[in-house]
C-alpha positions in Angstrom: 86.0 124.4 99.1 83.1 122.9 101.4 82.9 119.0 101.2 80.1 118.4 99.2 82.2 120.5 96.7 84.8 118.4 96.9 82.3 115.6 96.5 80.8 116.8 93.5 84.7 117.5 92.1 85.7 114.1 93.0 82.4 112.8 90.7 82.9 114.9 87.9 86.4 114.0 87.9 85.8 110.3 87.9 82.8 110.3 85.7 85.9 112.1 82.8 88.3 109.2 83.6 85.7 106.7 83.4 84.3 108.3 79.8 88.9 108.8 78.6 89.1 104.8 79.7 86.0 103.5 78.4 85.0 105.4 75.5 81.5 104.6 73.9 81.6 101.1 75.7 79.1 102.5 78.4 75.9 100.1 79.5 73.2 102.1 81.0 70.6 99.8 82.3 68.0 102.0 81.4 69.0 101.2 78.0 67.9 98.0 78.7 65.0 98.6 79.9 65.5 99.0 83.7 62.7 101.4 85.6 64.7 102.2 89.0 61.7 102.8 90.7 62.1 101.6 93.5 59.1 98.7 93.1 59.8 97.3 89.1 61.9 94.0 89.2 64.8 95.5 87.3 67.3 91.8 87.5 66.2 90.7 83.2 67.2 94.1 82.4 70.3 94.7 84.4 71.0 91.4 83.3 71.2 92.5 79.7 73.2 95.1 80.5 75.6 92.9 81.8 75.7 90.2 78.8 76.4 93.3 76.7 79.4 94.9 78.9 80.8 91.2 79.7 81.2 90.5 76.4 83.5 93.8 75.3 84.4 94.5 79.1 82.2 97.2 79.2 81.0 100.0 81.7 77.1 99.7 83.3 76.0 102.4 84.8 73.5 102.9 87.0 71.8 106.3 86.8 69.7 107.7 89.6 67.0 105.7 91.1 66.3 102.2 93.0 67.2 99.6 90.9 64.9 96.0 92.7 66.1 92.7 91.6 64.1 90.0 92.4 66.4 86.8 91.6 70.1 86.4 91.9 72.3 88.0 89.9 76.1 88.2 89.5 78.6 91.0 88.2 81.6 89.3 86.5 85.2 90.8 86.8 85.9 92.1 83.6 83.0 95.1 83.5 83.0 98.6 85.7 80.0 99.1 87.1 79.4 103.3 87.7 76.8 104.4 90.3 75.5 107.8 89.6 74.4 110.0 92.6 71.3 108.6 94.2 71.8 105.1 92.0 70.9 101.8 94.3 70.8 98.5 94.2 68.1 96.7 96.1 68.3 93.0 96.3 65.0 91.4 97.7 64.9 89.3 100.9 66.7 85.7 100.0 68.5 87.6 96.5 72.1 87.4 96.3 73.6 89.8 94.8 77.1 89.2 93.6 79.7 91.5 92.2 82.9 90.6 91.1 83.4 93.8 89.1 85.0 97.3 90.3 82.9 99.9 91.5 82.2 103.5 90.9 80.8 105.3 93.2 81.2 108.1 95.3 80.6 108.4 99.0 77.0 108.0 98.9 74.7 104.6 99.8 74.5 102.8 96.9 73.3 99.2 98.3 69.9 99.4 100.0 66.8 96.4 100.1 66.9 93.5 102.3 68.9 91.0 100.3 72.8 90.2 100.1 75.7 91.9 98.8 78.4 89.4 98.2 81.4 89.1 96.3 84.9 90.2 95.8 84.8 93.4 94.3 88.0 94.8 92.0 88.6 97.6 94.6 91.4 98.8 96.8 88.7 99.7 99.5 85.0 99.7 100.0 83.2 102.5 101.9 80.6 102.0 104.7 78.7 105.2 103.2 77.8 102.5 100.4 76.1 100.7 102.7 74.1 103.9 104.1 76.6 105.4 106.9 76.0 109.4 106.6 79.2 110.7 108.8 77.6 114.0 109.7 77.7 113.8 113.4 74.1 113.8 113.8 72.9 110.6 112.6 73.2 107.5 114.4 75.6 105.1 112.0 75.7 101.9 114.3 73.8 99.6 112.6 74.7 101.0 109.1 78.4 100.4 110.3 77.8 97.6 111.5 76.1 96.0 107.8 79.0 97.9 106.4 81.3 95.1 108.6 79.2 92.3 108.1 79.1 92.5 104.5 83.0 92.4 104.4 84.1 89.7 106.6 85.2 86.1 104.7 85.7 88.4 101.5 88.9 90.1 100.0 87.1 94.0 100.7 88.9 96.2 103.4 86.7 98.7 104.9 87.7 101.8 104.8 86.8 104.6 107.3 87.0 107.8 104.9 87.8 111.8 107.2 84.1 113.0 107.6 84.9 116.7 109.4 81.8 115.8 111.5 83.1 112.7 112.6 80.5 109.5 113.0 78.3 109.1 115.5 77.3 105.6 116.9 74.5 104.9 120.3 76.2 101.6 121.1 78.8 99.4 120.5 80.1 97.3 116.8 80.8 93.7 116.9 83.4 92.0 114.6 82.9 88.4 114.5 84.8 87.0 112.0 88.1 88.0 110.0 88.3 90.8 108.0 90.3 94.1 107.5 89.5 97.6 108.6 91.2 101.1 107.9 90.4 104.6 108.3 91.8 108.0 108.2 93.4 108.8 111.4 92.1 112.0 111.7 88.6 111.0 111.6 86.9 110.5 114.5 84.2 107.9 116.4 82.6 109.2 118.8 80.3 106.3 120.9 77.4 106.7 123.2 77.1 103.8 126.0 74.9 102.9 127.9 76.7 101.0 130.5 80.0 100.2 132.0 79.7 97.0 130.7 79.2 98.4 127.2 81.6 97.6 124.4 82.4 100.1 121.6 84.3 97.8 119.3 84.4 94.4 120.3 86.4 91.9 118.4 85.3 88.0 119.1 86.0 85.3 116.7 88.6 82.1 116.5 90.5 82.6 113.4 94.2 83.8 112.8 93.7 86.7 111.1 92.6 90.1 111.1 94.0 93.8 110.5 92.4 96.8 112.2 93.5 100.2 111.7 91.2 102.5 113.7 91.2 106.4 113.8 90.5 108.6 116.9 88.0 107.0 119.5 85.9 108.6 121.8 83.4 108.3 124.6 81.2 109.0 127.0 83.2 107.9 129.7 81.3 104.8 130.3 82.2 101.5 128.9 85.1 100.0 126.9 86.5 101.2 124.0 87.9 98.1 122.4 87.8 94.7 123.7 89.6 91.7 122.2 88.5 87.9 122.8 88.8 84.8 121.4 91.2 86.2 119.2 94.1 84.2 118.3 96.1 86.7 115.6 95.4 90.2 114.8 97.0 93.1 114.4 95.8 95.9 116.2 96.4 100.1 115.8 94.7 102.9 117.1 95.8 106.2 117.4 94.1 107.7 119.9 91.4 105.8 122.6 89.7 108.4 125.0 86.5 109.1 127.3 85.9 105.3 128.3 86.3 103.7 131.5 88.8 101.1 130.1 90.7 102.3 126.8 91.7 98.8 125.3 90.5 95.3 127.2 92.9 92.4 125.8 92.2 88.9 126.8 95.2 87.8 128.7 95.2 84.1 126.2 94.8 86.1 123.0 98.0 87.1 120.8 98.2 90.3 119.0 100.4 93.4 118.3 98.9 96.2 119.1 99.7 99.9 118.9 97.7 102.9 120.6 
């Protein structure tokens, strides 16, 4: 079975729990009057949506399209919300978005626009393909990684770093400035592109006590560092395998951490 099969299985699969669990209390937003164009302030009718679901503990879904909202709006914890195959949500510059609510979704983008994502979602894991990261070994995922990582640090989410057989592809390094947790399959690999041997591939700064990274397989281009801890007072550190850099692992001599690679 090729991947995108197993994609498509995984959906289908879902979408019949979803309909076993929740019955006839599903919320589509176009129900409400949403557009998902793409350009149509959507928020009043989403916002419907959500009054309705909230008030049985409901599912919303989001069918295909671009779904703009214009103001803030929140999710509350006691709906589903179920994105379907090309469905987005596209906050506005200076819109907060806040979900509080588990998500549905399969390992396709579903947060796009220029606004913020906040909130502590009701799930084990979040993705970075949510946040746009392809994983196909040919597109360059840094700065979709990276919002991926911004997005979850000060929240409860864990990132985590789903097998892509393709591997993920980054031209330059990812910065984790604050606390958060990461995980990923260990047999997925990142390969990084640097430009320097001054270049960082993961580097971890920030003064807090916490922090839990699990990273897979890293690669390089035999430039650079592949992960460099500062400032860092308490983490926990793995990594199975650290390769094709000039220095695998760079730990600040004053920083505490237990590491294993």
């Amino acid at each position: 079975m090729t991947q995108a099969s197993e994609q498509i299985a995984r959906q289908f699969a879902a979408a019949a729990n979803v309909k076993n669990i929740w019955g006839d209390m599903i919320y589509n937003v176009k129900a409400y009057g949403a557009k998902g164009d793409g350009v149509t302030d959507d928020t009043g009718a989403i916002s419907k949506a959500l009054e309705a679901a909230s008030a049985n503990g409901g599912n919303v879904v989001f069918p295909t399209g671009v779904y703009v909202t214009g103001t803030n709006l929140t999710f509350p914890s006691n709906i589903l919300i179920s994105f379907c195959e090309g469905a987005m949500l596209s906050p506005n510059a200076g819109v907060t978005v806040t979900i509080n609510s588990e998500i549905n979704a399969g390992l396709s983008q579903i947060f796009t626009g220029s606004g913020t994502i906040a909130g502590d979602k009701r799930n084990a894991y979040v993705y970075p393909q949510w946040r746009g990261v392809k994983g196909d070994g040919v597109t360059d995922d840094r700065a979709a990684m990276q919002r991926a990582i911004d997005a979850i640090q000060f929240s409860k989410d864990s990132l985590y770093i789903p097998y892509m057989a393709s591997g993920y592809k980054f031209i330059g390094g990812l910065v984790i400035s604050n606390p958060c947790t990461i995980m990923g399959d260990q047999t997925t690999i990142l390969r990084f592109t640097l430009a320097s041997s001054t270049d960082i591939a993961i580097k971890i700064q920030y003064n807090f006590n916490q922090g839990y990274y699990q990273f897979p397989i890293i690669t390089g281009n035999k430039l650079g560092i592949g992960i460099q801890v500062r400032n860092a007072n308490v983490l926990h550190l793995e990594c199975k395998y650290i390769d094709f850099f000039q220095t695998g692992l760079h730990l600040y001599a004053k920083d505490r951490a237990s590491h294993n690679n």
